[in-house]
N, CA and C atoms as an extended XYZ file, in Angstrom:
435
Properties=species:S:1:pos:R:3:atomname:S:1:resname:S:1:resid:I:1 pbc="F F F"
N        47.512      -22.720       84.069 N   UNK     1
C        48.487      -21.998       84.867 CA  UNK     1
C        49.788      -21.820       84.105 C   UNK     1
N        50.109      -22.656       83.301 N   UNK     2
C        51.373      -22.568       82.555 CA  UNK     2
C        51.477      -21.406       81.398 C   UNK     2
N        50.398      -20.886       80.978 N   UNK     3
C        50.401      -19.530       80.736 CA  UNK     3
C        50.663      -18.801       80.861 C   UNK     3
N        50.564      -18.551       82.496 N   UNK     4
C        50.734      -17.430       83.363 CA  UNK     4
C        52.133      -17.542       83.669 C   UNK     4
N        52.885      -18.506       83.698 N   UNK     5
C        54.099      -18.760       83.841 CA  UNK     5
C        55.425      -18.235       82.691 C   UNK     5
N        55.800      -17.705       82.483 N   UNK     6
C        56.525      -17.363       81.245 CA  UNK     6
C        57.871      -18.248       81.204 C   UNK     6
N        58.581      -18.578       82.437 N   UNK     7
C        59.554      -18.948       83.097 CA  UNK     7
C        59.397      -19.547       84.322 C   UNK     7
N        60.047      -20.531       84.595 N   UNK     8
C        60.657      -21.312       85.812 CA  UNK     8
C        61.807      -22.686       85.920 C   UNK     8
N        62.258      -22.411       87.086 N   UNK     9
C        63.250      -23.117       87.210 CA  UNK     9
C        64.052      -23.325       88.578 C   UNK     9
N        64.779      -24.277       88.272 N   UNK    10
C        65.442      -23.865       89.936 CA  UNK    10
C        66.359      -23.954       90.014 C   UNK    10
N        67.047      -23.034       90.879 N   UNK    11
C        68.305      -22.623       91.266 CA  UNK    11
C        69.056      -23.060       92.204 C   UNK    11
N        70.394      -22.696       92.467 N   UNK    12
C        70.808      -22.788       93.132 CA  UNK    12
C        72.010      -21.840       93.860 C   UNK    12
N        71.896      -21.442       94.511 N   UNK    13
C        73.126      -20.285       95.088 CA  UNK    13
C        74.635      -20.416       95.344 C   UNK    13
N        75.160      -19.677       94.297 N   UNK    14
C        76.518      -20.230       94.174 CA  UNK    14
C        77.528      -18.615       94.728 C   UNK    14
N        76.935      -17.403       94.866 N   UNK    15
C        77.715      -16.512       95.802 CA  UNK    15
C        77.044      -15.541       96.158 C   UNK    15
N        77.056      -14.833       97.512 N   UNK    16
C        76.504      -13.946       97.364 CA  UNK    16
C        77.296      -12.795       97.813 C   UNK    16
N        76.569      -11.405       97.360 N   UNK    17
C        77.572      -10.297       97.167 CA  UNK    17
C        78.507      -10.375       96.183 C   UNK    17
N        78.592      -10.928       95.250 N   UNK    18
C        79.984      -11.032       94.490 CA  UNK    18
C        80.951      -10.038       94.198 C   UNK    18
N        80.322       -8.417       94.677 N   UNK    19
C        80.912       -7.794       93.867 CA  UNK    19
C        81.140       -6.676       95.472 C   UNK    19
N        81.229       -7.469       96.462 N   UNK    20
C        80.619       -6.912       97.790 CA  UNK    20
C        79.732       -6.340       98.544 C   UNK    20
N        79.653       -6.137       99.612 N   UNK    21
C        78.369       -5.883       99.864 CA  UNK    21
C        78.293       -4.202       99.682 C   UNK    21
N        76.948       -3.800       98.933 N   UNK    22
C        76.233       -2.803       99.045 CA  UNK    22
C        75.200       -1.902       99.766 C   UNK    22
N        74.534       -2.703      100.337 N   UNK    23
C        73.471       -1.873      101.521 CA  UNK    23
C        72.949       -3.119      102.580 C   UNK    23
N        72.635       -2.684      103.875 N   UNK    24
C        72.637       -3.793      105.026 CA  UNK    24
C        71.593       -4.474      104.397 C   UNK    24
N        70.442       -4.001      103.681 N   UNK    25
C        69.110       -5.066      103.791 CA  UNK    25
C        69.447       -5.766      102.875 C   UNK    25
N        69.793       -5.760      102.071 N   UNK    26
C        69.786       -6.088      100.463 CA  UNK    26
C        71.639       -6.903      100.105 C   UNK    26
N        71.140       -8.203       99.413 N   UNK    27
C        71.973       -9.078       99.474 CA  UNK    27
C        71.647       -9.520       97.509 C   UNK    27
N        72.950       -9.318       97.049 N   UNK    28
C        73.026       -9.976       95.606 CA  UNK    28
C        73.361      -11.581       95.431 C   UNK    28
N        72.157      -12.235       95.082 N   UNK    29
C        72.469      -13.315       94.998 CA  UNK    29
C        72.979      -13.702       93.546 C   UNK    29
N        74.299      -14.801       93.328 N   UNK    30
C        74.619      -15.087       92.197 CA  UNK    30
C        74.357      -16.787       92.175 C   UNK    30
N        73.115      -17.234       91.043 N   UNK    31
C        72.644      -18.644       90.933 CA  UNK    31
C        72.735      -19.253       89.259 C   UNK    31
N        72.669      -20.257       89.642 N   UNK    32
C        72.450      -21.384       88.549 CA  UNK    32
C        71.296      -22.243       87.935 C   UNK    32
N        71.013      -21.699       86.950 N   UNK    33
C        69.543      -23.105       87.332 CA  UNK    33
C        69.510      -24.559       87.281 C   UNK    33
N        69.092      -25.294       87.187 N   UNK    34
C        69.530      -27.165       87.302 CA  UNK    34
C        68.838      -27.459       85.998 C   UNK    34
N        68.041      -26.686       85.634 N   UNK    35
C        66.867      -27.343       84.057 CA  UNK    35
C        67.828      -26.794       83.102 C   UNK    35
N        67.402      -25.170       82.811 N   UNK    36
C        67.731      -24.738       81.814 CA  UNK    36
C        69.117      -24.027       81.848 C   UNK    36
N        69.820      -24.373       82.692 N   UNK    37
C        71.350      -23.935       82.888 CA  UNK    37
C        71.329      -22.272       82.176 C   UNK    37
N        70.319      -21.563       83.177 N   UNK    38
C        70.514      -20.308       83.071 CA  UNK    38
C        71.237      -19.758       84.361 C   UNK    38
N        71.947      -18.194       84.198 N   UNK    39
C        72.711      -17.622       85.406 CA  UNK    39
C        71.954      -16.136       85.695 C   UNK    39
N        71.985      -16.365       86.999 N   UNK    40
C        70.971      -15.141       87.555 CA  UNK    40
C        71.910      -14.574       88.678 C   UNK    40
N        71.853      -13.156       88.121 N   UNK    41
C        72.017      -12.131       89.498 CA  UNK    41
C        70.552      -11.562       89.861 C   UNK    41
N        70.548      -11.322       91.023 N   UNK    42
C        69.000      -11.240       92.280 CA  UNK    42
C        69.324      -10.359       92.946 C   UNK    42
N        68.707       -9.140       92.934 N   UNK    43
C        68.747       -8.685       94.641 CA  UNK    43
C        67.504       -9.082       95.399 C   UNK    43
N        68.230       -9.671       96.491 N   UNK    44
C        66.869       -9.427       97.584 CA  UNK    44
C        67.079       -9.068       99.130 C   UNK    44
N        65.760       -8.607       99.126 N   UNK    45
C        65.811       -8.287      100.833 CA  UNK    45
C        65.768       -9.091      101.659 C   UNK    45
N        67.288       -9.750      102.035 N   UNK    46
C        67.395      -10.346      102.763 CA  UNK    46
C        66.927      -10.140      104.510 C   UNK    46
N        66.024       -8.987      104.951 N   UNK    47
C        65.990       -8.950      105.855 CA  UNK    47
C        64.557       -9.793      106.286 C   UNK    47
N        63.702       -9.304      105.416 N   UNK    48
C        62.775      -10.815      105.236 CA  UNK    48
C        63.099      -12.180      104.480 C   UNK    48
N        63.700      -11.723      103.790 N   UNK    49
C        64.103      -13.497      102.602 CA  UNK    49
C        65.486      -14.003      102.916 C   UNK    49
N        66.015      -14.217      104.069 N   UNK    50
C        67.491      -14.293      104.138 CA  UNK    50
C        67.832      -15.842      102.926 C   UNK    50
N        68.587      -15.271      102.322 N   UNK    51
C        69.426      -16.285      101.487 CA  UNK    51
C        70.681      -16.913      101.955 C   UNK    51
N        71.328      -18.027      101.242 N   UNK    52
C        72.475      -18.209      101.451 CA  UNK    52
C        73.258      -19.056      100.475 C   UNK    52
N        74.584      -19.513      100.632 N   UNK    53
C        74.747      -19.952       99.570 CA  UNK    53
C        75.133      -21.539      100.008 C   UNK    53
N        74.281      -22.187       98.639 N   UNK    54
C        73.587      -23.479       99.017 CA  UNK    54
C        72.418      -23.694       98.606 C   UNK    54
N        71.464      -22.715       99.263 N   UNK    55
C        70.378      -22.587       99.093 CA  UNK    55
C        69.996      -22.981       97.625 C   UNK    55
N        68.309      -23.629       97.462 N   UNK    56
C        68.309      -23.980       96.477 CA  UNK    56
C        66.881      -23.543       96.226 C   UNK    56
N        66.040      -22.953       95.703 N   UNK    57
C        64.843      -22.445       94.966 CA  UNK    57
C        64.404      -22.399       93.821 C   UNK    57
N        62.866      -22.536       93.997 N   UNK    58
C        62.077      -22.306       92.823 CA  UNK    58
C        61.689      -21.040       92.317 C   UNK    58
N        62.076      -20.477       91.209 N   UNK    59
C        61.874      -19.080       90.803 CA  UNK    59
C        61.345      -19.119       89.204 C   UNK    59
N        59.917      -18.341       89.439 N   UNK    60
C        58.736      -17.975       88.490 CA  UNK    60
C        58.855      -16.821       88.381 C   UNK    60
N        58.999      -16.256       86.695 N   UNK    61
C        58.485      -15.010       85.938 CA  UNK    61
C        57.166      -15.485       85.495 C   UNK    61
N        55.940      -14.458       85.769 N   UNK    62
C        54.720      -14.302       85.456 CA  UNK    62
C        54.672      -13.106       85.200 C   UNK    62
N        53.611      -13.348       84.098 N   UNK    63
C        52.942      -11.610       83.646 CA  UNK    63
C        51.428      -11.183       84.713 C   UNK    63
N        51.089      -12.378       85.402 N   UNK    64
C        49.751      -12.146       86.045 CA  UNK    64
C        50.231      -12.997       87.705 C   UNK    64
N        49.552      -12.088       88.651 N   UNK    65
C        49.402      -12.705       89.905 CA  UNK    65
C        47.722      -13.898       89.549 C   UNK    65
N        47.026      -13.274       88.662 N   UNK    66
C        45.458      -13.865       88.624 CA  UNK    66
C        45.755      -15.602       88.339 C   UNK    66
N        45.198      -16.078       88.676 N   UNK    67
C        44.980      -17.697       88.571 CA  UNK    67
C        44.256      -17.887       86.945 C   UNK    67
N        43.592      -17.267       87.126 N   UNK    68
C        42.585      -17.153       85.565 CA  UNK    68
C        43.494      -16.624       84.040 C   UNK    68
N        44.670      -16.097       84.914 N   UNK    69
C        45.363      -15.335       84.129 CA  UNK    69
C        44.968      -14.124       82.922 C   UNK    69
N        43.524      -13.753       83.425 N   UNK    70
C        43.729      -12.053       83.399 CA  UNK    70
C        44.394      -11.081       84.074 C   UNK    70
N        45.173       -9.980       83.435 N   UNK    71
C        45.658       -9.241       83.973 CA  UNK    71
C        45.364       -8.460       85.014 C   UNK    71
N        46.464       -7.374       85.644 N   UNK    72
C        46.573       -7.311       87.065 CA  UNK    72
C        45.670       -6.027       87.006 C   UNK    72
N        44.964       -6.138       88.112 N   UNK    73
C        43.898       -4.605       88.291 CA  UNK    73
C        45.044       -3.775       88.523 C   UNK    73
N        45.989       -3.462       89.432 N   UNK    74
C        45.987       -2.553       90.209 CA  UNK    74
C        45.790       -2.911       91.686 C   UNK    74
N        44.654       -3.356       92.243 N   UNK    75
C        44.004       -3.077       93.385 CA  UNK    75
C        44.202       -4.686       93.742 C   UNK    75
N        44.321       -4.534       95.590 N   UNK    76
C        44.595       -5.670       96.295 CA  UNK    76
C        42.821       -6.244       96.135 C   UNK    76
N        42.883       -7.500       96.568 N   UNK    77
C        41.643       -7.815       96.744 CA  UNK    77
C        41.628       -9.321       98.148 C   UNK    77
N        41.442       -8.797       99.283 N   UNK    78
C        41.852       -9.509      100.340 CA  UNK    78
C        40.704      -10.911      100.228 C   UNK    78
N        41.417      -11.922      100.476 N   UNK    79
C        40.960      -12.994      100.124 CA  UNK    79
C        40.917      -13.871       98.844 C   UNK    79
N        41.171      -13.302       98.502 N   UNK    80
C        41.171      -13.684       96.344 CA  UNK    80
C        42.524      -14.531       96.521 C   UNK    80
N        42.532      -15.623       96.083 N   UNK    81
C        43.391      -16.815       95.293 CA  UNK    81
C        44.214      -16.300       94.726 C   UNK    81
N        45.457      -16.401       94.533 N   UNK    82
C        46.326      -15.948       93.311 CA  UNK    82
C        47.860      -16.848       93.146 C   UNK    82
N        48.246      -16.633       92.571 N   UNK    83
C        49.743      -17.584       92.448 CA  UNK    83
C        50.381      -17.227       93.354 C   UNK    83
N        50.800      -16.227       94.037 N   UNK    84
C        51.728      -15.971       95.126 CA  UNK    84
C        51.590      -16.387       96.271 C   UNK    84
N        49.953      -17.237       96.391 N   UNK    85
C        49.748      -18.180       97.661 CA  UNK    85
C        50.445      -19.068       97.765 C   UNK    85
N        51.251      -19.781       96.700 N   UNK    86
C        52.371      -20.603       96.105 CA  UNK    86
C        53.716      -20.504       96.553 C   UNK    86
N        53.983      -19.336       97.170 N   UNK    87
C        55.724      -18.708       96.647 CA  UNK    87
C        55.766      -18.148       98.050 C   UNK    87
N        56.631      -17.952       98.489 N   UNK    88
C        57.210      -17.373       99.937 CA  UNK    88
C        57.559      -15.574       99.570 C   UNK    88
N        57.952      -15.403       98.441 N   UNK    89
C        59.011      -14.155       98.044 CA  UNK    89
C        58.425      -13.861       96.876 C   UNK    89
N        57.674      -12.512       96.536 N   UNK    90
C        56.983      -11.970       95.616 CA  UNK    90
C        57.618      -10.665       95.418 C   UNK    90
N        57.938      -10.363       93.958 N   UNK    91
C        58.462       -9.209       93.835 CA  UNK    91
C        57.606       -8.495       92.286 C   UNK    91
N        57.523       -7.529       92.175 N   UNK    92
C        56.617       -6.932       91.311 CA  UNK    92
C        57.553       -5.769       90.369 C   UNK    92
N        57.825       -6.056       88.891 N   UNK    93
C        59.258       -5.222       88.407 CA  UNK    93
C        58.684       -4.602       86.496 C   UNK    93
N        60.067       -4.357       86.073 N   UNK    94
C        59.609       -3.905       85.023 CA  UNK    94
C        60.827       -4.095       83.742 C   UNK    94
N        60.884       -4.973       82.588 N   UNK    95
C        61.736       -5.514       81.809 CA  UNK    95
C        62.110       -4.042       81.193 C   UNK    95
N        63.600       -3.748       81.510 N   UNK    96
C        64.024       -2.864       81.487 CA  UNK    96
C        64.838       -3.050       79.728 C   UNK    96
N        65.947       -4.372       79.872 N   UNK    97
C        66.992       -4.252       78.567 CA  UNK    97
C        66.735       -5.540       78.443 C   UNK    97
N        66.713       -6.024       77.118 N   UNK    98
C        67.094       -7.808       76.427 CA  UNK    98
C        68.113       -7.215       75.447 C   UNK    98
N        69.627       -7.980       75.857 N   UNK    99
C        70.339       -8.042       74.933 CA  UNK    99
C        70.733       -9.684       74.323 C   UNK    99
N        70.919       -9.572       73.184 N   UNK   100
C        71.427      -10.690       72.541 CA  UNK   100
C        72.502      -10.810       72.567 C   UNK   100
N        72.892      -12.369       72.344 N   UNK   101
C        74.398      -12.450       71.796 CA  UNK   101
C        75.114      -13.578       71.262 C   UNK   101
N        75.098      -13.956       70.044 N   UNK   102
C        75.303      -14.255       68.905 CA  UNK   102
C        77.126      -14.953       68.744 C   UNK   102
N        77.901      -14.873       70.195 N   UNK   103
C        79.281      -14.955       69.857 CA  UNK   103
C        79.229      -15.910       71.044 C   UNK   103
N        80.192      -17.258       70.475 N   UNK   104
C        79.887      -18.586       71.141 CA  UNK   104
C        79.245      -19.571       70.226 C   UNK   104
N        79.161      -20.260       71.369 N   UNK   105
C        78.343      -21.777       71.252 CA  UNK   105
C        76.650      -20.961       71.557 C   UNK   105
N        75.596      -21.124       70.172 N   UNK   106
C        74.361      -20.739       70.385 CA  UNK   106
C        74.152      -19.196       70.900 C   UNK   106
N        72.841      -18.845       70.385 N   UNK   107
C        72.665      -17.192       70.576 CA  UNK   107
C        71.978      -17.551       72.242 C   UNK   107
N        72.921      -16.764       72.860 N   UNK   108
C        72.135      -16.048       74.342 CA  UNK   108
C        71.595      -15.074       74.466 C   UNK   108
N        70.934      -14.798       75.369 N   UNK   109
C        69.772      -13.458       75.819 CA  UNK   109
C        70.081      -13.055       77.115 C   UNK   109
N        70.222      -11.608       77.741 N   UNK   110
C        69.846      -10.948       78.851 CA  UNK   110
C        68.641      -10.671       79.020 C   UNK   110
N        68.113      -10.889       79.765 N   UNK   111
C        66.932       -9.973       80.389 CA  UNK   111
C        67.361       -9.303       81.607 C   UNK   111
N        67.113       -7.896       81.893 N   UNK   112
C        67.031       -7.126       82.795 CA  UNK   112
C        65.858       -6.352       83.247 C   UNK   112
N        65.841       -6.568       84.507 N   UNK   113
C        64.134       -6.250       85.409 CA  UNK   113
C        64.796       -5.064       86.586 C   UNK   113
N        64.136       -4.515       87.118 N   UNK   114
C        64.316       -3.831       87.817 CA  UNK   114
C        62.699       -3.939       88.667 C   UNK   114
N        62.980       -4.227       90.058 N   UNK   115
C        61.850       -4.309       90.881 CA  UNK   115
C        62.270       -3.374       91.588 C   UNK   115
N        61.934       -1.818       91.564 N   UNK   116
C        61.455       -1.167       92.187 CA  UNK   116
C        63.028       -0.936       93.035 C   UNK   116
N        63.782       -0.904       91.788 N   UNK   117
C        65.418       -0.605       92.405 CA  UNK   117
C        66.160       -2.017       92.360 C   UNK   117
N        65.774       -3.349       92.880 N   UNK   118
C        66.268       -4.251       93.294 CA  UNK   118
C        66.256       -4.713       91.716 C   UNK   118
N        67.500       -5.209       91.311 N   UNK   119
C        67.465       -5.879       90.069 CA  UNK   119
C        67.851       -6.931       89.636 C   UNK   119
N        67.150       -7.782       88.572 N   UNK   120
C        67.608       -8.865       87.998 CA  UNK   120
C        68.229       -8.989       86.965 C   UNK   120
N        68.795       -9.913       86.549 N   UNK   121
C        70.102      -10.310       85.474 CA  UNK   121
C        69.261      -11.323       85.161 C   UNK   121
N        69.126      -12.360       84.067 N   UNK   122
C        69.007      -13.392       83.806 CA  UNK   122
C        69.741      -13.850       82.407 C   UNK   122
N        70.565      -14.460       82.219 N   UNK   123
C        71.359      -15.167       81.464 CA  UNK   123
C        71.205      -16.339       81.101 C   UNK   123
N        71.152      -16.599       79.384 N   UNK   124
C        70.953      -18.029       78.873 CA  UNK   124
C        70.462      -18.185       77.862 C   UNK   124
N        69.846      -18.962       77.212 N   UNK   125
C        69.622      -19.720       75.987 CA  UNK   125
C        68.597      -18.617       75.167 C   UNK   125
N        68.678      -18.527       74.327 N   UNK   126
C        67.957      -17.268       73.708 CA  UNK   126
C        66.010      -18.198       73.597 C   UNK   126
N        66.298      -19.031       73.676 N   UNK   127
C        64.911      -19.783       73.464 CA  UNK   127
C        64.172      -19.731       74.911 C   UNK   127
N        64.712      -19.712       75.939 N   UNK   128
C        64.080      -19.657       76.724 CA  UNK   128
C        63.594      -18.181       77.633 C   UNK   128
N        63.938      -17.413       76.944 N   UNK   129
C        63.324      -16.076       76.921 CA  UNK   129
C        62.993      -15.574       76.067 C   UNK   129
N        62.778      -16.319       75.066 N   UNK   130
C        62.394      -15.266       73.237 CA  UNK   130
C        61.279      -14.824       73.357 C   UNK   130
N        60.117      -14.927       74.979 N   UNK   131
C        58.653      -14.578       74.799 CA  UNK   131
C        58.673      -13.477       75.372 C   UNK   131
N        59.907      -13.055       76.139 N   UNK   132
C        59.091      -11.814       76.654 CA  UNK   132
C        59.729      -10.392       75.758 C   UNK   132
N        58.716       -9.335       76.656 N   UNK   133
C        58.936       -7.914       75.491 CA  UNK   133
C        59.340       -6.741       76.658 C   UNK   133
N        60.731       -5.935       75.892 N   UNK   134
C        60.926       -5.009       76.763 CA  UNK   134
C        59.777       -3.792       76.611 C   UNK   134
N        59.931       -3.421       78.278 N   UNK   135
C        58.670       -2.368       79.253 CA  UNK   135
C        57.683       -3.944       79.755 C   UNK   135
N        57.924       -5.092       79.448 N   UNK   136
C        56.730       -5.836       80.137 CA  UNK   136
C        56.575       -5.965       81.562 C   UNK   136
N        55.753       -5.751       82.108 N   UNK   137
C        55.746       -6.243       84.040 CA  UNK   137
C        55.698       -7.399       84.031 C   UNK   137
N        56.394       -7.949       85.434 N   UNK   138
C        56.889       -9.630       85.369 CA  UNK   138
C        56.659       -9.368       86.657 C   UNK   138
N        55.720      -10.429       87.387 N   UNK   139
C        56.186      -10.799       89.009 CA  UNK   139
C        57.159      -11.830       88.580 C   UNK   139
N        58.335      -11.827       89.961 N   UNK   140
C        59.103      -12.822       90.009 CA  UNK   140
C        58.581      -13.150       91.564 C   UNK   140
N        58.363      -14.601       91.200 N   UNK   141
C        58.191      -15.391       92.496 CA  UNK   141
C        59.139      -16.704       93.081 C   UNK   141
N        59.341      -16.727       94.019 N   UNK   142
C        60.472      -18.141       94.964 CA  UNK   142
C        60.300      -18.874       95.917 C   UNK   142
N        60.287      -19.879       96.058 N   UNK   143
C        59.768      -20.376       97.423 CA  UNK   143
C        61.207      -21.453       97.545 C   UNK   143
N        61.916      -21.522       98.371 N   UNK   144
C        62.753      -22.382       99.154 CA  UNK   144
C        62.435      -23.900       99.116 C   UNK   144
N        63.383      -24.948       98.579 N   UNK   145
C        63.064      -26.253       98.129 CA  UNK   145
C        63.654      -26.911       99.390 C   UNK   145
């Protein structure tokens, strides 16, 4: 399973909206992680996933929903096992920009995802994202600790 995993960690919610609010469903969360002291901006639809700040979660980048970790058909398959039986909050996106940056203490990395409009930020240690490749699909998954 740790294959399938590219990333994880857990967070914690330190504001949300930071930059105010933008649309009723949809809430920008700004977090921290506790392992790898990375910083994440999130959108989510808070009208199913209400967040808050406090809140503390587990959040997985995967390249595969499959357990076997072959890649994704396409097609639902009702009943079939998969990692997101795991996670409360499944989102399905596409690695848009990785920027570097080289000025400081140690080289950092952006990754930027875009799920289908809703987007992620992820900020931090250049080692702990050096695996993935921009255009890659990433589910991001969360479940509430």
């Amino acid at each position: 399973m740790s294959s399938i995993i590219l990333f994880e960690d857990i967070f914690v919610v330190d504001k949300l909206d930071p930059d105010g609010k933008k649309f009723d469903k949809v809430t920008r969360i700004e977090a921290r992680s506790q392992n790898c002291d990375m910083f994440m901006h999130l959108d989510v639809n808070t009208e199913i996933y209400p967040m808050h700040v406090g809140d503390k979660f587990t959040m997985a980048l995967a390249h595969t929903l499959n357990l076997d970790g072959t890649p994704e058909s396409g097609y639902y398959t009702p009943g079939r096992k998969s990692l997101a039986d795991k996670y409360e909050y499944v989102m399905h996106g596409k690695l848009y920009k990785i920027t570097d940056d080289a000025s400081g203490k140690g080289l950092k990395a952006e990754l930027y995802v875009s799920y289908g409009g809703l987007l992620m930020l992820l900020r931090g240690e250049a080692s702990h994202v050096s695996h993935f490749e921009l255009d890659q699909r990433i589910f991001l998954l969360m479940r509430k600790l």
